[in-house]
Backbone as JSON, one array per atom type, in Angstrom:
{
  "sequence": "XXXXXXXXXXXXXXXXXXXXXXXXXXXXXXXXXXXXXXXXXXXXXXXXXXXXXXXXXXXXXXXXXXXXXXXXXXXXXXXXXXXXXXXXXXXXXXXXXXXXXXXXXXXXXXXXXXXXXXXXXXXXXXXXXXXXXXXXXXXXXXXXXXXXXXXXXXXXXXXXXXXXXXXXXXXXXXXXXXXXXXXXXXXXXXXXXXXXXXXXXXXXXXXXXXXXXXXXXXXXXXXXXXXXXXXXXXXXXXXXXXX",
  "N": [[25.13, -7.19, -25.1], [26.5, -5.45, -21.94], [26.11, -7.1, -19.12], [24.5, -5.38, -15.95], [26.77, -4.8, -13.36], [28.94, -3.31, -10.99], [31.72, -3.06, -9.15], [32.22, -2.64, -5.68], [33.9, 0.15, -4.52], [34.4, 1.26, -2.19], [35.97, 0.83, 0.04], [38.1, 1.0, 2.94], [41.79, 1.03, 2.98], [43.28, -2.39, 2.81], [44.95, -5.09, 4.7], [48.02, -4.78, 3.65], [49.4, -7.1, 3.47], [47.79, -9.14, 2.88], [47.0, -9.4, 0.15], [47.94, -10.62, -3.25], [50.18, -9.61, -4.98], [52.15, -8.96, -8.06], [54.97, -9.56, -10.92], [53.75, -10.01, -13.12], [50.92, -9.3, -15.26], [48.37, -9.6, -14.48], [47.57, -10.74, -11.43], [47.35, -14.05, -9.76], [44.06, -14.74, -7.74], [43.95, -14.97, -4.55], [42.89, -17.74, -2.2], [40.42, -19.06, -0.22], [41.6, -19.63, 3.36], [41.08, -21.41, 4.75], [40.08, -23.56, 2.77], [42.51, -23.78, 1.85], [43.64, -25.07, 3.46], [42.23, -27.45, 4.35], [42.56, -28.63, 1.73], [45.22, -29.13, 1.6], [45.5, -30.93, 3.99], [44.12, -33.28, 2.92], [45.64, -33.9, 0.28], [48.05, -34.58, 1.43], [47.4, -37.09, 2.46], [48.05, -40.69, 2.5], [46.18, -42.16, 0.74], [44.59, -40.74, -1.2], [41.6, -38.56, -1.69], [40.17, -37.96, -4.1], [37.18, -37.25, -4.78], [36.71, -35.39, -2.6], [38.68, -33.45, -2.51], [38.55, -32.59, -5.27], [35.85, -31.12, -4.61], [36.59, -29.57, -2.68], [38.21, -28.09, -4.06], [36.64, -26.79, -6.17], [35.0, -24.99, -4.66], [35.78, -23.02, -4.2], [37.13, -19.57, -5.21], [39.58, -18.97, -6.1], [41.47, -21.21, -5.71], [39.73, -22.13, -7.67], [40.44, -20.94, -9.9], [43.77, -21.51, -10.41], [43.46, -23.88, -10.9], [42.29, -24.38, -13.4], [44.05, -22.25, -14.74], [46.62, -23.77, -14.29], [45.61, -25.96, -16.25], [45.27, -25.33, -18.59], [47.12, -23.86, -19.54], [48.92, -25.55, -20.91], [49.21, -26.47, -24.11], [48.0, -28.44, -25.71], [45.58, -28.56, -23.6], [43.67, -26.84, -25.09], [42.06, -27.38, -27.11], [39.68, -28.69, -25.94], [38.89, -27.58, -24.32], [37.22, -28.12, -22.1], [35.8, -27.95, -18.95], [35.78, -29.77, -16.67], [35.99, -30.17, -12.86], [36.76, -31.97, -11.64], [37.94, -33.96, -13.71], [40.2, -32.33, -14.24], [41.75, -32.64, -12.04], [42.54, -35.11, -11.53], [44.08, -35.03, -14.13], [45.87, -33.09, -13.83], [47.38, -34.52, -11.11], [49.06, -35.77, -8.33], [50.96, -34.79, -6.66], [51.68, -31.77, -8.45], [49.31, -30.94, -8.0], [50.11, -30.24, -5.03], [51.95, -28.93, -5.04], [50.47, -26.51, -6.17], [48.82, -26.28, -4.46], [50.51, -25.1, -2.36], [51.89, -22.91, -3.05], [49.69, -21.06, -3.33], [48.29, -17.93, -2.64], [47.04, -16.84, 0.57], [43.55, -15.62, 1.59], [43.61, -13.49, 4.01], [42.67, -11.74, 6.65], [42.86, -9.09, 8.7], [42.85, -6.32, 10.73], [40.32, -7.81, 12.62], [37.5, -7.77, 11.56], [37.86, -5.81, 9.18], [36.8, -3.84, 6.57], [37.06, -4.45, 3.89], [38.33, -7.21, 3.37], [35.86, -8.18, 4.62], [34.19, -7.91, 2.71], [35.15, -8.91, 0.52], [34.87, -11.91, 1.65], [31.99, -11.96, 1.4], [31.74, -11.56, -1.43], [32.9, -14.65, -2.35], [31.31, -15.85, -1.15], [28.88, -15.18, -3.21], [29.68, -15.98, -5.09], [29.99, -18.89, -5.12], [27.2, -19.17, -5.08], [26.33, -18.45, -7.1], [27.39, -19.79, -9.14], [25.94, -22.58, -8.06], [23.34, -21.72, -8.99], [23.62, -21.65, -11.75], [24.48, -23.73, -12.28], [22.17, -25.33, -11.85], [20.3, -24.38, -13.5], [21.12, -25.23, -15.75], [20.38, -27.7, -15.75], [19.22, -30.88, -17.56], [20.96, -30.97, -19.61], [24.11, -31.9, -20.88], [26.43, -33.93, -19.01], [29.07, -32.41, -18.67], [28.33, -29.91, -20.11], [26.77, -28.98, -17.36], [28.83, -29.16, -15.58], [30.48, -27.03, -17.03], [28.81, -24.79, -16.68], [29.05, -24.53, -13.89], [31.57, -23.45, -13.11], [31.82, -21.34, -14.89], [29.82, -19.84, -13.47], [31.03, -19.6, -10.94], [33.0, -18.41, -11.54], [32.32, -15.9, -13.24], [31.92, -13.27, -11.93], [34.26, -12.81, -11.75], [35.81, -10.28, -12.61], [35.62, -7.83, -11.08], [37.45, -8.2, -8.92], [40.32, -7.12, -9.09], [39.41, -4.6, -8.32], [38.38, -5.32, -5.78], [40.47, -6.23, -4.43], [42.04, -4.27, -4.45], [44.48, -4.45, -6.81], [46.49, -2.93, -7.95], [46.98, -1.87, -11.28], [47.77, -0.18, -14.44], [45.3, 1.35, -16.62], [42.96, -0.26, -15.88], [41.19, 1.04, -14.9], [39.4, 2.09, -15.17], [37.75, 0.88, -16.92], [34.55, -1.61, -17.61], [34.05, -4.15, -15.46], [33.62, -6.98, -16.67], [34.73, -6.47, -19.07], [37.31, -6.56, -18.13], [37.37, -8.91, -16.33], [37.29, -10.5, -19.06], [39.88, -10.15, -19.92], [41.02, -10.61, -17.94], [41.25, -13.3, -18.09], [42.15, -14.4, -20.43], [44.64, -13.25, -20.13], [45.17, -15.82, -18.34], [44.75, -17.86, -19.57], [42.22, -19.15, -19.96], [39.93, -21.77, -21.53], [38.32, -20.53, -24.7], [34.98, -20.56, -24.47], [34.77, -19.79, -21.56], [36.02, -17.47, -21.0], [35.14, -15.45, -22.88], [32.17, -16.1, -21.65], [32.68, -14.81, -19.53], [33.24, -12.55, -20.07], [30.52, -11.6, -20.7], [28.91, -10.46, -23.21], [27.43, -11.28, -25.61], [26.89, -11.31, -28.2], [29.83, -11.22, -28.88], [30.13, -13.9, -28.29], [31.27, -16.75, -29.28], [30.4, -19.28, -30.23], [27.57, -21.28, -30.46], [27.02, -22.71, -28.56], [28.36, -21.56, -26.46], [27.06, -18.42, -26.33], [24.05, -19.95, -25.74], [24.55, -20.51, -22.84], [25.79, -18.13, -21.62], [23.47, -17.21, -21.51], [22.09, -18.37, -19.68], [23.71, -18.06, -17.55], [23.69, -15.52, -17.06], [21.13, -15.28, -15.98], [21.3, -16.64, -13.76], [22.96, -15.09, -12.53], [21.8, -13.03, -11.93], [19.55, -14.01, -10.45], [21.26, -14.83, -8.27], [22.23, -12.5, -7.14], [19.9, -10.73, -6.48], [19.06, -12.84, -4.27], [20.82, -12.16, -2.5], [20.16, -9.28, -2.16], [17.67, -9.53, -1.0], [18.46, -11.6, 1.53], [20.11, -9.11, 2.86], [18.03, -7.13, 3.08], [16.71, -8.16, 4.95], [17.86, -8.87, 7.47], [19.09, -11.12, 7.78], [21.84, -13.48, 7.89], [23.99, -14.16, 5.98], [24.84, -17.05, 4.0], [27.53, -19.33, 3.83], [30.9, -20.95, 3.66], [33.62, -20.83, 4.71], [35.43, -22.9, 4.63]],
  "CA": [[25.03, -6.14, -24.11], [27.35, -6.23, -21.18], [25.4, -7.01, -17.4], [24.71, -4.26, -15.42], [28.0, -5.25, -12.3], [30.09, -2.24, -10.26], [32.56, -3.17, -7.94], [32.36, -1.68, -4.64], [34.97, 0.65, -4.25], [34.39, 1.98, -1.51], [36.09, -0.36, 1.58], [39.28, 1.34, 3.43], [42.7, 0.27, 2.89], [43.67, -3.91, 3.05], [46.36, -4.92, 5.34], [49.07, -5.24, 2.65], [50.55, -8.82, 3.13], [46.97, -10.23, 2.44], [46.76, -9.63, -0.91], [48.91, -11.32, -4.34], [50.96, -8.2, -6.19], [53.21, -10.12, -8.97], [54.83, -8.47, -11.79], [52.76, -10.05, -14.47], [49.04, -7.93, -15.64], [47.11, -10.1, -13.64], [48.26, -11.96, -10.21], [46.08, -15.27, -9.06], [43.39, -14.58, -6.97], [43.93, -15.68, -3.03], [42.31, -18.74, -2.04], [40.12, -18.88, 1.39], [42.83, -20.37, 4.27], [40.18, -22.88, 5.29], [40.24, -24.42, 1.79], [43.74, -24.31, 1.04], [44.35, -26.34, 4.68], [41.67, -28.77, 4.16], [43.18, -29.24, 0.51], [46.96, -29.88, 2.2], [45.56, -32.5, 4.45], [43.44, -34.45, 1.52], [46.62, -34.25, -0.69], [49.09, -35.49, 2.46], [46.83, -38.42, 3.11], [48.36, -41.72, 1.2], [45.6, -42.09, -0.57], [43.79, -39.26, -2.37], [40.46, -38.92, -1.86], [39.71, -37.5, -5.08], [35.78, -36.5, -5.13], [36.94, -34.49, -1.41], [39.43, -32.68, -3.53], [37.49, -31.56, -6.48], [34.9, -30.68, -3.96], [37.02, -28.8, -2.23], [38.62, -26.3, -5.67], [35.44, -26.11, -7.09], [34.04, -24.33, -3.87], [36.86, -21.59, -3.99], [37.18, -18.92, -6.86], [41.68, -18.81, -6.24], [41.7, -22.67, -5.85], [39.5, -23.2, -9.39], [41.55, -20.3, -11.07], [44.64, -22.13, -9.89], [43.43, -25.55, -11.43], [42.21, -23.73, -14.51], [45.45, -21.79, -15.27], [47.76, -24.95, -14.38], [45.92, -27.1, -16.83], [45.0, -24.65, -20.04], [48.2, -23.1, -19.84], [49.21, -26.74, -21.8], [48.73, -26.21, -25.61], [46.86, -29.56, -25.73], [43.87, -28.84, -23.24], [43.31, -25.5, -25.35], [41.35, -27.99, -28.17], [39.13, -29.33, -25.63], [37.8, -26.38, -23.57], [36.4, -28.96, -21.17], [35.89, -27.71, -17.68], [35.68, -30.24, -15.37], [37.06, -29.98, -12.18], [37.6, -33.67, -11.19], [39.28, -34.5, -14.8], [41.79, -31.72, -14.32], [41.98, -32.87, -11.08], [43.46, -36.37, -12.04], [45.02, -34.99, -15.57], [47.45, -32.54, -13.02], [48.23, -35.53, -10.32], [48.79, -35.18, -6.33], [52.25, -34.07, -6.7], [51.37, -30.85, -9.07], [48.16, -29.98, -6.84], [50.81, -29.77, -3.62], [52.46, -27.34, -5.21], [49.02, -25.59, -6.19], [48.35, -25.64, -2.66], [51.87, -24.56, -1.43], [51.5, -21.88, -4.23], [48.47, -20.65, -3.17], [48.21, -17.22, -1.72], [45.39, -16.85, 1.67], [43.04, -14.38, 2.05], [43.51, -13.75, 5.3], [41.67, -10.33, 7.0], [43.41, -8.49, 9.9], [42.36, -6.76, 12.01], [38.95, -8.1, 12.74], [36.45, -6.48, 10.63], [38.42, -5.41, 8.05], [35.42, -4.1, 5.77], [37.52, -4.96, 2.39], [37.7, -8.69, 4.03], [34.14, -9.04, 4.73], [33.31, -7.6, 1.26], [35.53, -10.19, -0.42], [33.98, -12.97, 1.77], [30.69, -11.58, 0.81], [32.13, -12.18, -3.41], [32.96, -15.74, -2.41], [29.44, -16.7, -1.15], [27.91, -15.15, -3.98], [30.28, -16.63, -6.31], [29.34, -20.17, -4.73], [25.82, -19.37, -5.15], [25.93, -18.02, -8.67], [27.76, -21.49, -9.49], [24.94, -23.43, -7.72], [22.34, -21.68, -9.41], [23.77, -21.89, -13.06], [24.69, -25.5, -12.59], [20.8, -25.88, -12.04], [19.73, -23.97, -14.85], [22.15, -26.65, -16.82], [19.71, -29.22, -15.89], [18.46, -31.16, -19.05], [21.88, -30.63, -20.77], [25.05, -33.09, -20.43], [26.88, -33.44, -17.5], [30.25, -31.7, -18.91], [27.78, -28.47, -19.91], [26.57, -28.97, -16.23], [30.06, -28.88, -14.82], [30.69, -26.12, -17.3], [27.98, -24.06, -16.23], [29.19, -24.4, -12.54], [32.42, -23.47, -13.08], [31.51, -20.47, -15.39], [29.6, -18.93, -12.67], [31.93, -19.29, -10.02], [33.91, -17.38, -12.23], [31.54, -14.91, -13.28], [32.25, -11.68, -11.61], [35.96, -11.96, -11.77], [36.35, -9.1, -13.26], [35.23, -7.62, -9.92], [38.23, -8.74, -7.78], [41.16, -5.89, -8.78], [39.18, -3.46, -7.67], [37.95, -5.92, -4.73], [41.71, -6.5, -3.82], [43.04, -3.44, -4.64], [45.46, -4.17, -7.24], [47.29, -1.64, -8.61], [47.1, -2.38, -12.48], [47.4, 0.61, -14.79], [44.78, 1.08, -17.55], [41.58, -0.67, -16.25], [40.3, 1.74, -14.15], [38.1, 2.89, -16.04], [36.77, -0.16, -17.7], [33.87, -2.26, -17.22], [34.07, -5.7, -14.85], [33.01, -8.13, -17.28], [35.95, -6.67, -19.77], [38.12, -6.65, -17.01], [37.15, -10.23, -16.6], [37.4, -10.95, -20.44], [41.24, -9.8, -20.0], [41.7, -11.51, -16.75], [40.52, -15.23, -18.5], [42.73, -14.58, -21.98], [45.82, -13.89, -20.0], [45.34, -16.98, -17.69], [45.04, -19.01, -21.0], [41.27, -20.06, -20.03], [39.25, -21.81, -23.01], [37.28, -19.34, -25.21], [33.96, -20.44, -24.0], [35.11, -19.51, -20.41], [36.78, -15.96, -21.61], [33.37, -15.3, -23.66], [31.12, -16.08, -20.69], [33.02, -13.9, -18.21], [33.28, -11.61, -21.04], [29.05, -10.85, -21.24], [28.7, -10.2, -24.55], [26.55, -12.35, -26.44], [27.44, -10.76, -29.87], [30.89, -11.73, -29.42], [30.85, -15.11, -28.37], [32.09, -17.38, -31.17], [29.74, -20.48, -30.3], [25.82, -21.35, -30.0], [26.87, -23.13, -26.63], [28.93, -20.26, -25.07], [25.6, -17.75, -26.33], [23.11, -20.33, -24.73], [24.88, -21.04, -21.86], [26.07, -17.19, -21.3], [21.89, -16.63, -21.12], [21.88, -19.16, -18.06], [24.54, -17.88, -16.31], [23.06, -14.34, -16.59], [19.77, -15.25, -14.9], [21.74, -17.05, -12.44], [23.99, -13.76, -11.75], [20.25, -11.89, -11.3], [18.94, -14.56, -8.96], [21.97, -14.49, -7.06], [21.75, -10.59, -6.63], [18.35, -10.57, -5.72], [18.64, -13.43, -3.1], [21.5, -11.31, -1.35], [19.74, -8.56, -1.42], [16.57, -10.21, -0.11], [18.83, -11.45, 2.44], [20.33, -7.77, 3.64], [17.01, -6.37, 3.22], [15.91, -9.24, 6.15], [19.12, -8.76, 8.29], [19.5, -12.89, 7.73], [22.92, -14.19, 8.08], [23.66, -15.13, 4.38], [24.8, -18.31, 3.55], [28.53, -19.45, 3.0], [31.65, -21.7, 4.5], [34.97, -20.52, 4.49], [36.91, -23.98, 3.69]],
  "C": [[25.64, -6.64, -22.8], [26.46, -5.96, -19.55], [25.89, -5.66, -16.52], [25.66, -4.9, -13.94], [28.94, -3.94, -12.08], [30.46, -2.87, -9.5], [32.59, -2.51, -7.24], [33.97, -1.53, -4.32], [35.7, 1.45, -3.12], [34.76, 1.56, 0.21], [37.82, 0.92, 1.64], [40.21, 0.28, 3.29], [43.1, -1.04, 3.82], [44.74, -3.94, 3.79], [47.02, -5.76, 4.02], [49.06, -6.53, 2.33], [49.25, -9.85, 2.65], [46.17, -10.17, 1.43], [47.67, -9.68, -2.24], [49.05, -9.5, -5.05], [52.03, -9.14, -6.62], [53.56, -9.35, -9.96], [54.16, -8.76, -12.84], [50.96, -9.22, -14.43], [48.45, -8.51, -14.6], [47.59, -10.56, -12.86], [47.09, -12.74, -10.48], [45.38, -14.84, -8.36], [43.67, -15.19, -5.88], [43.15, -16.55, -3.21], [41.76, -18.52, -0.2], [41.13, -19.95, 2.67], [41.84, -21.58, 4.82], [40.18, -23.96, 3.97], [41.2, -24.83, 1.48], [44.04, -25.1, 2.21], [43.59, -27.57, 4.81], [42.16, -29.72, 3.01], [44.82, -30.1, 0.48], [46.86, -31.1, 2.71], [44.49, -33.68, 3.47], [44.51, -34.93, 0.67], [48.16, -35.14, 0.08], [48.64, -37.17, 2.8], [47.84, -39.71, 1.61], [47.25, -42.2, 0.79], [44.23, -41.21, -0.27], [42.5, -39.87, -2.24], [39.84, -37.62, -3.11], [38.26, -36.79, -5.06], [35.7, -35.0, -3.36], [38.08, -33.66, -2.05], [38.81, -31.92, -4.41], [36.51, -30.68, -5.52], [35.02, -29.13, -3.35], [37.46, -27.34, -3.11], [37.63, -25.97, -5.65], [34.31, -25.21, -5.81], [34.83, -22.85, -3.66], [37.64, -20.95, -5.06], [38.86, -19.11, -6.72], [41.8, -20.1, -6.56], [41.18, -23.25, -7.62], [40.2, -22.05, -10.22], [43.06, -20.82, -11.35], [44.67, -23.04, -10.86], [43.43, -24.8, -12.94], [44.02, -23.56, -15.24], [46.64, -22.86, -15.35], [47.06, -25.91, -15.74], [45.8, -26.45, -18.14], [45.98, -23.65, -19.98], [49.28, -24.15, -20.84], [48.67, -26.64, -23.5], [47.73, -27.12, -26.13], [45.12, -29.88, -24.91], [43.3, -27.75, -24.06], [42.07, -26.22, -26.23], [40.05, -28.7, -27.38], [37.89, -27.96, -25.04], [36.58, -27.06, -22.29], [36.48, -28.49, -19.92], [35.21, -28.81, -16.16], [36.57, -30.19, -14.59], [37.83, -31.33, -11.92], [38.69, -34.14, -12.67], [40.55, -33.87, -14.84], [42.51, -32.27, -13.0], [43.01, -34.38, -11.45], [44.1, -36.0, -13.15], [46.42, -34.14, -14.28], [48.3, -33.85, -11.62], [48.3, -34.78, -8.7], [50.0, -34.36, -6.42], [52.17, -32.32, -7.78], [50.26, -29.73, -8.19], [48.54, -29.8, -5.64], [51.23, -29.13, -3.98], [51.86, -26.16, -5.63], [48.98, -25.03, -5.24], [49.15, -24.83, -1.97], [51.95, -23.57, -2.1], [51.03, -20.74, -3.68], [48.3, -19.2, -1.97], [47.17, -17.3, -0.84], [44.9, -15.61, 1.43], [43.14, -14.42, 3.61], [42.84, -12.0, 6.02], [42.47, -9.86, 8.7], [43.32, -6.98, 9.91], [40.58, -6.58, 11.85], [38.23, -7.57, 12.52], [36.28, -6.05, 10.26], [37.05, -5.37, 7.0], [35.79, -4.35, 4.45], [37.55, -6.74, 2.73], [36.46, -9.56, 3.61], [33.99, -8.85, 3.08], [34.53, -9.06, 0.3], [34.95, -11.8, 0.34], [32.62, -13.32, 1.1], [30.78, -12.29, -0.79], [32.07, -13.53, -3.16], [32.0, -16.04, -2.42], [28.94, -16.58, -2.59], [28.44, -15.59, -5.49], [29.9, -18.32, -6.62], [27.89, -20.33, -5.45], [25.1, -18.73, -6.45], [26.02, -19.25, -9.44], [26.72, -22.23, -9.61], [23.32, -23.17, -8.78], [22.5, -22.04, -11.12], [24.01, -23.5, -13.27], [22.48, -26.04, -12.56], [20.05, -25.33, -13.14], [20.3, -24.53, -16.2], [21.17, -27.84, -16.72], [19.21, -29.36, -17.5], [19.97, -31.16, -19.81], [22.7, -31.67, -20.34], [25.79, -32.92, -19.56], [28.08, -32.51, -17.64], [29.45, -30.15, -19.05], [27.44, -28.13, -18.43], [27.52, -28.07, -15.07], [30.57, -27.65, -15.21], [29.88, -24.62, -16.9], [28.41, -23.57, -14.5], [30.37, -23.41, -12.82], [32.79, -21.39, -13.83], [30.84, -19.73, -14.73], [30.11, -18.71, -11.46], [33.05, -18.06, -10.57], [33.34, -15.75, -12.93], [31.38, -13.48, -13.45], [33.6, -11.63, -11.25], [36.43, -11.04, -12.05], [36.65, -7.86, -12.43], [36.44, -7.41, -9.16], [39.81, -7.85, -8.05], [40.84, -5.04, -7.97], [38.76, -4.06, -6.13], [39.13, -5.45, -3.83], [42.53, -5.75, -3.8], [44.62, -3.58, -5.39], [45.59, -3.49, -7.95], [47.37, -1.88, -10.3], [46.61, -0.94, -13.46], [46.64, 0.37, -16.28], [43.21, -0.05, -17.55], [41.01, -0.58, -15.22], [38.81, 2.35, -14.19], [36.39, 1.89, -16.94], [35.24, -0.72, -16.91], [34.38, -3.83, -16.67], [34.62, -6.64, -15.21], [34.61, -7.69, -18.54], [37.22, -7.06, -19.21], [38.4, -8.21, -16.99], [37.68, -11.27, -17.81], [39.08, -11.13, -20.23], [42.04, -10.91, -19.57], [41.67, -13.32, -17.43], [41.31, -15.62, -19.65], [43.65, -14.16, -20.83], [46.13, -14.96, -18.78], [45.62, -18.16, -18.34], [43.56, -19.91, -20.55], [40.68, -19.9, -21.49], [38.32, -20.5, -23.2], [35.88, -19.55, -24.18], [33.71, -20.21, -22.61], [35.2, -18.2, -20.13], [35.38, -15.25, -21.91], [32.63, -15.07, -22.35], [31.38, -15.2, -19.73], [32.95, -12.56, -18.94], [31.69, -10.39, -20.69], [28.59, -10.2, -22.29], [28.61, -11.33, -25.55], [27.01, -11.64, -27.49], [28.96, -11.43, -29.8], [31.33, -13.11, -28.86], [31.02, -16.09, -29.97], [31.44, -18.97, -31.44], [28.18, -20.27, -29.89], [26.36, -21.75, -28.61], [27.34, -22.07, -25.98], [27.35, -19.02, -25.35], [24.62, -18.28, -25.36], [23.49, -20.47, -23.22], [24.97, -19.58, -21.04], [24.46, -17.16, -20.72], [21.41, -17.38, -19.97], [22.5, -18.55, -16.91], [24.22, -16.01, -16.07], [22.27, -13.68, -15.68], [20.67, -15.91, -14.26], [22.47, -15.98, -11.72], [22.78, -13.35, -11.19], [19.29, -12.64, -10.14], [20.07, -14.66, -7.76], [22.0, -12.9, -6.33], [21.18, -10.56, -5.85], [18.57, -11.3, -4.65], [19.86, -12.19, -2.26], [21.2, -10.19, -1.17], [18.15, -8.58, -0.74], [17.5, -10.48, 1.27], [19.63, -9.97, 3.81], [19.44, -7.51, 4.35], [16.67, -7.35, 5.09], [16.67, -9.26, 7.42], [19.21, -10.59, 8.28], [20.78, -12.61, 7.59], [23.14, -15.0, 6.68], [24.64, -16.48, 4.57], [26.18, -18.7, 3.07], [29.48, -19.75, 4.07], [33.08, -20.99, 3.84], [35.79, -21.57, 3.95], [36.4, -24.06, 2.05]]
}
């Protein structure tokens, strides 16, 4: 059964230039401009500080779709389905992840208060904090399910982010999110148990781990919900860094 998730559709038109249109089905997702400039000067330094790198992707849904798609677009990571960020991080090299970075479209929001903007800032946080919570509902398991768990709820509600970003893509207007999602993850070339989980449909994953793991990252979507709308409800200042 596929999670109850709508995309708000309802934000006035983006200023154009700050969002990816490409002619393939799916573009990349933007990356936040605070991450991709902290990521330039980590990768300029002569020597790589590696765990400030990983740190840095794995906090920004464009930056880990980025890593993703550069390294399981290789016919050889397809057998592994391993999602860590730090191993792709050293399997692609400094020279590969500068041209990630240089790659890398911004979100950038003009003019000030752009309510399609905020609402995609808004996705980031709660993409962060879907991550955070599924990586803790990984406790007890091995650290690669851990990492997979993170990584799988950062990714989550991708399915979300056409209609976020307004791209133009005919034929999945109509759909649900999470298929949307499913689409978006098979033509990036992420592993099944990645595809599956963004998917939400326990019947059709194709492993006990992507099933158990999907049922973590579910309740972690529903405690992330709830805390942001605990936080609305409170007028609090939610929770979330731009780099």
């Amino acid at each position: 059964m596929l999670a109850d998730s709508t995309p708000n559709q309802n934000h006035p038109e983006p200023p154009r230039e700050c969002f990816p249109r490409t002619g393939t089905e799916f573009p990349l997702p933007p990356a936040m401009p605070g991450a991709v400039a902290l990521l330039q000067l980590e990768l300029a330094s002569n020597v790589a500080d590696l765990e400030a790198i990983t740190r840095l992707i794995r906090n920004d849904v464009g930056l880990t779709t980025q890593l993703l798609r550069l390294t399981f677009e290789q016919p050889a990571r397809h057998r592994t389905g391993h999602l860590g960020v730090g191993e792709m991080v050293v399997h692609l090299g400094v020279e590969k992840l500068r041209a990630m970075a240089a790659g890398t479209r911004l979100l950038v929001g003009q003019p000030v208060g752009n309510r399609r903007f905020e609402a995609c800032k808004e996705f980031w946080m709660r993409a962060r904090r879907t991550a955070h919570l599924a990586e803790e509902l990984a406790a007890g398991t091995s650290a690669r399910m851990r990492e997979t768990a993170y990584v799988a709820g950062l990714l989550y509600h991708v399915g979300e982010l056409p209609a976020l970003l307004d791209w133009k893509i005919p034929g999945i207007e109509s759909l649900h999110p999470a298929i949307i999602g499913f689409r978006m993850a098979k033509a990036w070339h992420f592993p099944s148990i990645l595809a599956e989980i963004i998917g939400r449909d326990e019947a059709a994953c194709t492993s006990f781990a992507a099933r158990r793991l999907l049922r973590r990252i579910n309740a972690a979507g529903r405690q992330a919900s709830t805390a942001r709308s605990v936080a609305s409800a409170e007028g609090r200042p939610q929770d979330y860094i731009l780099a």
